[in-house]
N, C-alpha and C positions, 0 to 999 in steps of 0.2 A: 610741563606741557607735553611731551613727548611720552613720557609713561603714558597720561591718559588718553591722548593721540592713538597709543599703542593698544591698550584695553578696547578703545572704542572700534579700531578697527577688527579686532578680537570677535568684536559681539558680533558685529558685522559677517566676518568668517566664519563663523558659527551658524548664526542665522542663515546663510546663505544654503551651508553642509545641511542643517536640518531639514531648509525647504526642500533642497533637490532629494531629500531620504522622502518626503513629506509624499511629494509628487508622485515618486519613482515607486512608493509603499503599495500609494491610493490612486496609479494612473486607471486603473481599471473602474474607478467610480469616478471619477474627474472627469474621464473621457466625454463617458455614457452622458452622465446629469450632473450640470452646473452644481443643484440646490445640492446634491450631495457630499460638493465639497466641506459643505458644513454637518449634514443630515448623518450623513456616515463618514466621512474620510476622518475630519477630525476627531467624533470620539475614538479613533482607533488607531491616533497619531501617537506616538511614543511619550509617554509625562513627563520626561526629562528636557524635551524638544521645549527649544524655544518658542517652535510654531505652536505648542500645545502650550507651553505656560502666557504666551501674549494672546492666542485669541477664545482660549474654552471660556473665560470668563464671563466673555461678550455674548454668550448665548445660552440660553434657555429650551431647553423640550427636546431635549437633546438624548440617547441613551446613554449612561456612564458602563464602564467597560473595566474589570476586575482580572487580571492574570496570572492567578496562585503559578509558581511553578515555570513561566514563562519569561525572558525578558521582552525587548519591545518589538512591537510588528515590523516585521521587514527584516529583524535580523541585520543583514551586512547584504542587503539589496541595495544596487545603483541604479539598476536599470529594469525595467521592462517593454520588452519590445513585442509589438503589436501587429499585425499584418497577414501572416499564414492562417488560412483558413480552415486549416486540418493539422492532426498529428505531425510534430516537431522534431524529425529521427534524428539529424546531426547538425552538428555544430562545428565549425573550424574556424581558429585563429588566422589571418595573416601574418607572416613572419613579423612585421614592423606593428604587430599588435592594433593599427587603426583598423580594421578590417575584420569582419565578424560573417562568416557566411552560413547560412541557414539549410536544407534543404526539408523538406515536409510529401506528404501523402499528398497534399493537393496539389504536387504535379509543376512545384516551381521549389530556384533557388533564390532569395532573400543575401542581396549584399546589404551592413550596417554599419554606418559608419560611429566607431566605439564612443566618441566622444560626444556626438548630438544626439544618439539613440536613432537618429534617422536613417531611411533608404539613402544607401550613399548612389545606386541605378537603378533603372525600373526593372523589377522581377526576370530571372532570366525563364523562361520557357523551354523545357524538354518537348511537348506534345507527346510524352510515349509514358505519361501515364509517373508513379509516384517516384519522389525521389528519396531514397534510401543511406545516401552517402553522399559530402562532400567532402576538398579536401582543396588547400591550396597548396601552389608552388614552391619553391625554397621562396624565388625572387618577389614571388607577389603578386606577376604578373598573372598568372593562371588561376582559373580554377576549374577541378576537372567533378563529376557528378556522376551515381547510377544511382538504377533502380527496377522496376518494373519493366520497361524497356529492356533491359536486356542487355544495352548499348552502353558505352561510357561515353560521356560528352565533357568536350575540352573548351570551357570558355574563356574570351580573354575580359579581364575585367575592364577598362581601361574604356571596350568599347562593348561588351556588355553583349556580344556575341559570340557561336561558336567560330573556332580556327581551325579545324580539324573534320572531316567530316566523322560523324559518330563512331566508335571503334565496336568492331562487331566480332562477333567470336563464341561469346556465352550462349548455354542454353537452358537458360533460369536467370531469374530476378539476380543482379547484383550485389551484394548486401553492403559491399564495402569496398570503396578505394582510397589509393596513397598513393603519393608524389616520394619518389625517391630523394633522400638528403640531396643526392648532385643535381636533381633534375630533369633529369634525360630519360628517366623510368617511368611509367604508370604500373600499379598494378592493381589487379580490382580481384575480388572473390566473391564467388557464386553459389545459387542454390543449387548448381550442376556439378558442384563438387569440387572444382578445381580453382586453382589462382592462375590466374594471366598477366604475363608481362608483356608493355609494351614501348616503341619507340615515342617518345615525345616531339621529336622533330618530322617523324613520316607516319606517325601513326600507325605500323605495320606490328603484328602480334610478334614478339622475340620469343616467350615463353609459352607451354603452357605445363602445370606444374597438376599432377595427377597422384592421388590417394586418401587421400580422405573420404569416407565413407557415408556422409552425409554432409548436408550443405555447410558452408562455410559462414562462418558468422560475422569476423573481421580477421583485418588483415592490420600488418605496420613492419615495418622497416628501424630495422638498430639504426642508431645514428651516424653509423660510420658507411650507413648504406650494403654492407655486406652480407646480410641475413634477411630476409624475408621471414614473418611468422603469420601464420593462419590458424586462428582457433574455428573449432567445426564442433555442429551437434553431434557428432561421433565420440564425443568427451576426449579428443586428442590435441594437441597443439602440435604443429609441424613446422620445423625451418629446414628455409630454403635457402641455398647458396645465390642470390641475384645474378651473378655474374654467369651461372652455369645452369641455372635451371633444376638442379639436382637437388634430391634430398641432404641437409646436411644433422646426420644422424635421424636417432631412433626416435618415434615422437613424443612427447611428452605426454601425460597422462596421469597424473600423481591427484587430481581433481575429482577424479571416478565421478562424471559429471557435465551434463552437457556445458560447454562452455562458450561465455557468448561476449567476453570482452579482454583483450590484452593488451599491453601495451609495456614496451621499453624503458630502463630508468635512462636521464639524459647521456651519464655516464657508461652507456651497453652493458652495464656488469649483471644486471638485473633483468627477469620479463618478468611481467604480471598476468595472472588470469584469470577471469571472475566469472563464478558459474551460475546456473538456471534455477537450478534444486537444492542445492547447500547453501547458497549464499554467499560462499568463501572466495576469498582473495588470496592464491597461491604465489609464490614466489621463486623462482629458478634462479641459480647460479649458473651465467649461463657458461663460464670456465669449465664447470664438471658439469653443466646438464643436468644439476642434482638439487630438487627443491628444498628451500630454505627452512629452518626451524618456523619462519616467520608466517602465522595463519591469521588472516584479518576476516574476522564476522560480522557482515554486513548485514543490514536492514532490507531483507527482499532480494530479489535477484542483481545479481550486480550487471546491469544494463550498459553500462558506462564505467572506463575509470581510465583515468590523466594524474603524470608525475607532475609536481611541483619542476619547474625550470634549474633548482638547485640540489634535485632528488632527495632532498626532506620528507616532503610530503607526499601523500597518493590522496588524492578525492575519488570517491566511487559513488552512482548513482544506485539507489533504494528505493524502489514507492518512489513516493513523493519528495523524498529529502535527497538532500546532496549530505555525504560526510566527509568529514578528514579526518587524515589519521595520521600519526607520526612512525616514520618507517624505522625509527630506532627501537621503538619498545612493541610496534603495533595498535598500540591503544589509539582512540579517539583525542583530537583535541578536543582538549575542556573547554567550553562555552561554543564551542564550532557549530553554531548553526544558521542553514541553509534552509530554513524549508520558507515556501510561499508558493510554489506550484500547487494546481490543487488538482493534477491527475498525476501520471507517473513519467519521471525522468526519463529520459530517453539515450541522453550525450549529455557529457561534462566535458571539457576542456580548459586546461590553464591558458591564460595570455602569456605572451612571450615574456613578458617582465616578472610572470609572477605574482602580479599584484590583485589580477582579480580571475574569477571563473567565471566562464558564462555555461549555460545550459540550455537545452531545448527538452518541450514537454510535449504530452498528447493532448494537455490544455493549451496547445496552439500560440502559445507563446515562448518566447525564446527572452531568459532573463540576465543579466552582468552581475555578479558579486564583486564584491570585497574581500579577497582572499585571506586577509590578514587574522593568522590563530592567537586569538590572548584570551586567557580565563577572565582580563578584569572585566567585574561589573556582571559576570553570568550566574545566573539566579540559578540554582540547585533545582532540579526538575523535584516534581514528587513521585514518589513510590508509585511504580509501576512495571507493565509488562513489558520487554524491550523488543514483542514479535507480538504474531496474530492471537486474539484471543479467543480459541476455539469451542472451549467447555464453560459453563456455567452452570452452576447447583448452592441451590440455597439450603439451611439447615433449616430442620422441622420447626425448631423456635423461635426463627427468623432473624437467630441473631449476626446470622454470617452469611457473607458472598465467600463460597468457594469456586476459585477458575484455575483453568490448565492453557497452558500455551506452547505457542511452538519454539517459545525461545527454553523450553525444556525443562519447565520449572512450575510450580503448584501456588497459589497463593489465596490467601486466607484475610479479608477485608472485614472492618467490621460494618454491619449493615446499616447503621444508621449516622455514621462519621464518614463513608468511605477511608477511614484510617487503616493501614496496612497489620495486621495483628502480631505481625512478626515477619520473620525473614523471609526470602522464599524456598520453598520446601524444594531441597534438591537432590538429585539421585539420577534421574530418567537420563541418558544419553541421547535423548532422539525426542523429534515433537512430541508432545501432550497432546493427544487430540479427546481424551474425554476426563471428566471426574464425574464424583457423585459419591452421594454423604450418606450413611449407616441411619435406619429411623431412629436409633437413639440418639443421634445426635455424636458419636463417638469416635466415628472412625470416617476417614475419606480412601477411594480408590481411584486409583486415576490408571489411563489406559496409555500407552505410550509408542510409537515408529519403532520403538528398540527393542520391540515382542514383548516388553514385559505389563505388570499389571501389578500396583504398588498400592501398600496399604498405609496410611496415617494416623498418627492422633490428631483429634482435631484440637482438643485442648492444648496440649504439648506441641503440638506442630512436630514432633518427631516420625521415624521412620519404623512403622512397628510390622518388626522380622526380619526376614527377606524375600526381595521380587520372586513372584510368582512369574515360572516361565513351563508353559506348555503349546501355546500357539506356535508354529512355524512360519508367523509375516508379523508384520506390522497390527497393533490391536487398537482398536478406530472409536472401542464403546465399551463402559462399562454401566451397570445399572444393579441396585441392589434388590432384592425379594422383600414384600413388605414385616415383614418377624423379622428381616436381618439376619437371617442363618444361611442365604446360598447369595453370591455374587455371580453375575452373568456376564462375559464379555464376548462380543464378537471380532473376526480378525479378516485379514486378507488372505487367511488360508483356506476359506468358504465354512469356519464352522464357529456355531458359537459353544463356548466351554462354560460351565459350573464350578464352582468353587465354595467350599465349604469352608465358612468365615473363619467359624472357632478353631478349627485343625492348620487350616491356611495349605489346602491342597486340592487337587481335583474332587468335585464329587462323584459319588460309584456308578454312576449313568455318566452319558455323553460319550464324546464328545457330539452336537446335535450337526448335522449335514445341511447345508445350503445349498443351493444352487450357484451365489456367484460370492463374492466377497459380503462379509455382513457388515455393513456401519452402523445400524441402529437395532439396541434389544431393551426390552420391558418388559418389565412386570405387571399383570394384572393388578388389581386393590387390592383384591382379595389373597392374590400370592396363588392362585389356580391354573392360572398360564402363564405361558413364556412364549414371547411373541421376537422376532426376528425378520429384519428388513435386510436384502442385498441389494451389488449392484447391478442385478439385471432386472426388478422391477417387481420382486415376489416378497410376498408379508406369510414367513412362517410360523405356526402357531400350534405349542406344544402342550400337554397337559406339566404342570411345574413338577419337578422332583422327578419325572422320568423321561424316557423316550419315546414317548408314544404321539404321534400326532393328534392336537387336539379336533384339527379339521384338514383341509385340503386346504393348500395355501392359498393365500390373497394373491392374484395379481393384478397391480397396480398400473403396473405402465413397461414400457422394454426398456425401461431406462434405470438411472439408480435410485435408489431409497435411502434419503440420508437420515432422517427422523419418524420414527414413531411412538404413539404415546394414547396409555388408555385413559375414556372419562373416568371420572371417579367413580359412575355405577359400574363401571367396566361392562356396562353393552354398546359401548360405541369404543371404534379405532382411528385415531387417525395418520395420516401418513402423507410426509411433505419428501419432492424428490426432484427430480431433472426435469419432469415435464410442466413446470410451473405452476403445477394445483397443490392445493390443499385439499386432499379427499380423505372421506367420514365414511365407515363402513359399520356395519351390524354383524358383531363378532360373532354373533348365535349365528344367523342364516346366514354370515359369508357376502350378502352383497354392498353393494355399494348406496350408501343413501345421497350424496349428493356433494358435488366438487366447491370448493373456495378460488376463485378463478379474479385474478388480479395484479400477481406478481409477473413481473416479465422476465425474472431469470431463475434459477433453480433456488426452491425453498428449501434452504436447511434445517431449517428446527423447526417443530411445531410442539404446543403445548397447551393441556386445559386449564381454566381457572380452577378454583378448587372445590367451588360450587357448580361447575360445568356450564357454567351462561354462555363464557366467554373460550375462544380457541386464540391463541397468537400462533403467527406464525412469522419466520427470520429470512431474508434470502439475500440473494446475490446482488440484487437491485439496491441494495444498501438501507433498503426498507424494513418497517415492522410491521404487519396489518392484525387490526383487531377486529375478531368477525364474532358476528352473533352465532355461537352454538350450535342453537336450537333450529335454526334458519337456515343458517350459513349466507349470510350477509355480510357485508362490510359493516364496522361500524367507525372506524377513526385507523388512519395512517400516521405511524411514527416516524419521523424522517428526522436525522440529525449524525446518524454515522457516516462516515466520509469510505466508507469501504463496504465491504460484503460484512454482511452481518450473521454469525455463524451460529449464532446459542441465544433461547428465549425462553423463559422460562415465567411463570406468576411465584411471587413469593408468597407461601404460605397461609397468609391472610387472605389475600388475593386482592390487595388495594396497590401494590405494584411490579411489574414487570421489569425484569433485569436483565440486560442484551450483552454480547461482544461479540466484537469481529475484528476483519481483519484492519482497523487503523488502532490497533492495540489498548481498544481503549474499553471499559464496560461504562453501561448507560444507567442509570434507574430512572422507570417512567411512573407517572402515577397516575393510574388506571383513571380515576373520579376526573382529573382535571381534563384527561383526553377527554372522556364522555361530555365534561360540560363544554372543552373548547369547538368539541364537532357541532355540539346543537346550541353553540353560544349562550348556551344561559350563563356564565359567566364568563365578558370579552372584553377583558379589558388589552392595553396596547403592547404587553408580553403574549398574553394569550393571541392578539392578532400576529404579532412576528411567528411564535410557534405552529399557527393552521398555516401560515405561508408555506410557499412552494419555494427549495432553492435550486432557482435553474444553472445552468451547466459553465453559466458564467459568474456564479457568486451571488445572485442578487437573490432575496427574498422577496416573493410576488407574489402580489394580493390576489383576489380571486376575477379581477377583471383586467388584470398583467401588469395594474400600476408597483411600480419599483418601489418598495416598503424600506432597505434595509442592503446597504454590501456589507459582503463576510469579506475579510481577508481572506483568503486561499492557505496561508499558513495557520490559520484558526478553525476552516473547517474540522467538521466531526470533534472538537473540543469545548463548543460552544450551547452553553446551558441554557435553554430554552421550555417556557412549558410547552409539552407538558413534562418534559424531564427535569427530574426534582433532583440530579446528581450524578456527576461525572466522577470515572475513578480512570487516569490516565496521568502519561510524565506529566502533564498540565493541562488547565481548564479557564474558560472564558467565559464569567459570569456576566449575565447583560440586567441593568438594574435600572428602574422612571419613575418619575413620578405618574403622577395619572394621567399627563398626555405627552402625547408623543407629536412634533410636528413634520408632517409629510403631507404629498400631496399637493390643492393648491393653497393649503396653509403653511407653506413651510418657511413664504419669509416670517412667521410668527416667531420662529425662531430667534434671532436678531433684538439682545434685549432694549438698547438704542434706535427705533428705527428713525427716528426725525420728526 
């Protein structure tokens, strides 16, 4: 009796753990809409979840939900906390761990009590505008906040007001304050450059601590309270003696990099610091001052990063993900994942016990994990890119996606599998930011941050020679001449160079002069011109094979030019850049025939079909727009990247379109199904989820705002929708129905029992 006593109570425990995963997964469609508990929360409950094997069976009309590569929604989510109305900068622990304080842009501090996900007071109130930093006490009792104000404010939690009147001093935003180990310290760091310390019992300034050449980003205190460290966008990190105010020693600088997050291992042997433009998580000995073997490569800027309580671990905020990493080898933990935010992290921080992290996002939520790292049960991601994916080029016989990324490497898909064709092609030391494939199909060049410009086999995926280096910066574009005998690249040195394939060296003209930097060059169809976009807004345009201009340049706009590209008659140009249009110019006369006006952030790629009906164009706005040609109309909006969309290209046939960007992942759309989902002649309840609109909280919306569909947050931009016929990412989330779907005010249909 007692074993099955034991069992029963088991399931019990179990069930319980699942629901509160269940809630804490899907509170953001439970909240909103009841019906959706069942409409969306559940098909997207975990299969293993006992809430998923006792109630999916009892319903019908349901979507079923597919996660090659993935394990289950929510990951090692406990909690999501609701309430900030704006961007989610920091997050801090109470020492006794029950305590979670929040601070946000909209101008309040958010106390949580850890264990109910509730307000444990009502909102504290600055009135001076956003809050930037919070930070608690040793004891618990305080908590001190800046930001736009200017001012630190010291409140007591306890009664949910300030004790202090505001500590004044700064002249510039805030970015960061800390409570000294003993207590008796504040100190906060400014866009004004300096750190300030101050008394906790009078509030009176003790320090003010001056060098740094640009604002400071954060600040933290060694554990023993005796050092002060401040990283600054000067790319330096500086400690301070607390006790004296005084510099102690040279600053650190080993990052070459603006740097925007540090912090202390528990044990002081260690600081950390995580920069803007590499990405990298540096480490100092702080005995010799002298940075460690140990380099950790993070996912995006490292915005955040907190030691494990037992200094094992480091979590560092990326994008949208949280990661860990083990501080012995470096490497990520196996199955370690965090993601369910669906803007970008902001703050990470451990709880005092270690057991779980909480985070705050610019999705206005602030979430609790499950700290706990173990590979069992983590499903093998698929093959993919592990940064932005910048370049996209398909081969003339459609049988390959080749893309370049910024995690420094080339890769070669095959186009009708998305199967990866081999390894990835490595060599470049510095972002990918372009390819593009030889019209025999033979060879790829890809353009790279590290000055150089690399040739390929396509079939062998080998490295055939060696990097081509003649530019003096960074090279942003390569593009091939239609015969395949000259290679065009442009650079950040304002010129674009020639290259003569078969020798594999400059050709006898060039180098051709820009005006500012060049990101984007082409070749006419014909192989007649050589056209060059910079970034100050001018389209130059050469007769091919020599130096001679073929006209007076295009200018476009005062801004940059990231993409250009001719029709296939080669008498029309187009050109996507900073000022949000797409504009089509008449190469012969030079003028402008008429803008594509729609995107609201800068368009980076633009691109013809192959018959010229159609123009796509990529931008910032995480969109894709397909315009009529000939018009210059819209005709169908592709929406399903979770990031800036940076490369768009029609594959060769011209029945689909192939995108990436920066959520590292490439799309395939299919031209015919957009066309028919835009004029509905074929709409069925896929086709209706894919015209949907996903607004800024998840939800897919129908075209008169009823709520169709919640995404997880951690499934954005992975999620396969028509009209995209194929995602090529670490993972993808196929949505599969029968022929109805129930929503609306049919959704109790769902309910296959109803009574």
């Amino acid at each position: 009796m007692l074993t099955v006593h034991q069992v029963a109570l088991s399931t019990v425990a179990q069930l319980l753990r699942d629901a509160n995963a269940f809630v804490a997964s899907s509170h953001a469609a439970i909240s909103r809409s009841a019906p959706h508990i069942y409409i969306s929360a559940l098909p997207f409950a975990a299969k293993d979840s006992l809430i998923y094997q006792k109630f999916a069976s009892l319903f019908t009309g349901l979507v079923s939900v597919g996660t090659p590569g993935i394990g289950r929604h929510g990951g090692r989510l406990v909690a999501t906390l609701i309430g900030h109305e704006d961007n989610v900068i920091s997050v801090a622990y109470s020492p006794d761990g029950r305590l979670l304080a929040s601070g946000s842009i909209d101008g309040t501090v958010r106390i949580w009590d850890t264990r109910t996900g509730e307000e444990a007071i009502a909102p504290l109130q600055n009135n001076d505008g956003k809050v930037l930093s919070v930070a608690f006490s040793p004891n618990g009792l305080l908590i001190i906040s800046g930001g736009e104000g200017k001012v630190v404010h010291v409140w007591n939690t306890s009664i949910g007001r300030s004790i202090l009147p505001p500590l004044r001093g700064h002249s510039g935003w805030i970015q960061s304050v800390a409570f000294s180990p003993h207590g008796r310290l504040i100190a906060s760091g400014s866009d004004d450059k300096t750190v300030r310390l101050w008394s906790v019992e009078t509030g009176i300034e003790v320090f003010v601590m001056a060098g740094h050449l640009d604002r400071i980003n954060e600040i933290a205190f060694s554990p023993d309270g005796q050092l002060l460290a401040s990283a600054s966008h000067d790319k330096t990190v500086r400690l301070w003696n607390s006790g004296t105010g005084n510099a102690a020693g040279n600053p650190l600088a080993d990052l070459e990099d603006e740097i925007r997050s540090i912090g202390f291992s528990p044990d002081g042997k260690w600081l950390a610091a995580g920069s803007q433009i590499s990405y990298q998580v540096r480490i100092w000995d702080l005995k010799t001052l002298q940075a460690t073997s140990l380099v950790i490569q993070n996912q995006g800027t490292v915005s955040s990063l907190s030691f494990s309580p037992d200094g094992s671990t480091l979590v560092s905020a990326g994008r949208r993900n949280i990661h860990s990493w083990n501080l012995q080898t470096g490497r990520e933990h196996p199955g370690s994942s965090f993601a369910g935010h669906s803007e970008y992290v902001n703050s990470v921080k451990f709880s005092p016990d270690g057991l779980f992290i909480a985070s705050g996002s610019k999705d206005q939520t602030v979430r609790i994990w499950d700290a706990a790292s173990s590979a069992e049960g983590a499903i093998k991601p698929l093959p993919a890119h592990s940064d932005v994916v910048s370049s996209i080029t398909i081969s003339l016989a459609g049988e390959y996606i080749v893309s370049g990324s910024y995690d420094h490497s080339v890769r070669v898909w095959d186009a009708s599998t998305g199967d990866s064709k081999s390894q990835p092609l490595l060599g470049h030391t510095g972002k990918v930011y372009a390819v593009a494939i030889s019209p025999d199909d033979r060879m790829i060049a890809s353009a790279s941050a590290d000055h150089s410009v690399r040739l390929w086999d396509l079939q062998t995926c080998g490295m055939i020679g060696e990097p081509l280096f003649d530019h003096d910066g960074e090279v942003f574009t390569v593009n091939f001449s239609p015969d395949g005998r000259w290679l065009a690249s442009g650079s950040d040195d304002t010129t674009t160079r020639v290259w003569d394939v078969t020798a594999r060296q400059t050709a006898p003209f060039g180098p051709l002069k820009c005006r500012g930097m060049v990101i984007a060059v082409a070749f006419s169809p014909n192989g007649g011109l050589l056209a060059a976009g910079d970034h100050l807004g001018w389209v130059h345009i050469w007769q091919s094979g020599t130096n001679e201009s073929a006209r007076t340049p295009l200018r476009a706009n005062s801004h940059g030019i990231y993409s250009i590209t001719f029709s296939p008659n080669g008498k029309q140009l187009a050109s996507g850049g900073t000022d949000l249009v797409v504009r089509v110019w008449d190469v012969v006369a030079g003028h402008q025939l008429f803008e594509l006006k729609g995107h609201d952030q800068m368009v980076r790629s633009v691109g013809y079909s192959p018959d010229g009906l159609y123009l796509v164009s990529a931008s910032r706005d995480r969109s894709l727009r397909l315009w009529n040609a000939k018009e210059g109309t819209i005709i169908a909006i592709l929406s399903g990247h979770n990031d800036w969309v940076r490369s768009a290209v029609f594959t060769p046939d011209g029945r689909s379109i192939v995108s990436g960007g920066d959520d590292n992942t490439i799309h395939v759309w299919d031209v015919e199904t957009a066309l028919s989902i835009q004029s509905q002649a074929a709409y069925g309840p896929l086709d209706r989820l894919g015209s949907a609109i996903l607004n800024k909280d998840g939800w897919l919306v129908g075209e008169s705002g009823e709520l169709l569909l919640w995404l997880p947050g951690d499934y954005h931009g992975h999620i396969q929708l028509p009209p995209c016929s194929m995602i090529i990412g670490s993972h993808r989330v196929v949505l599969a129905t029968d022929d109805s779907l129930h929503w609306g005010e049919d959704w109790t249909a769902c309910w296959r029992n109803r009574g």
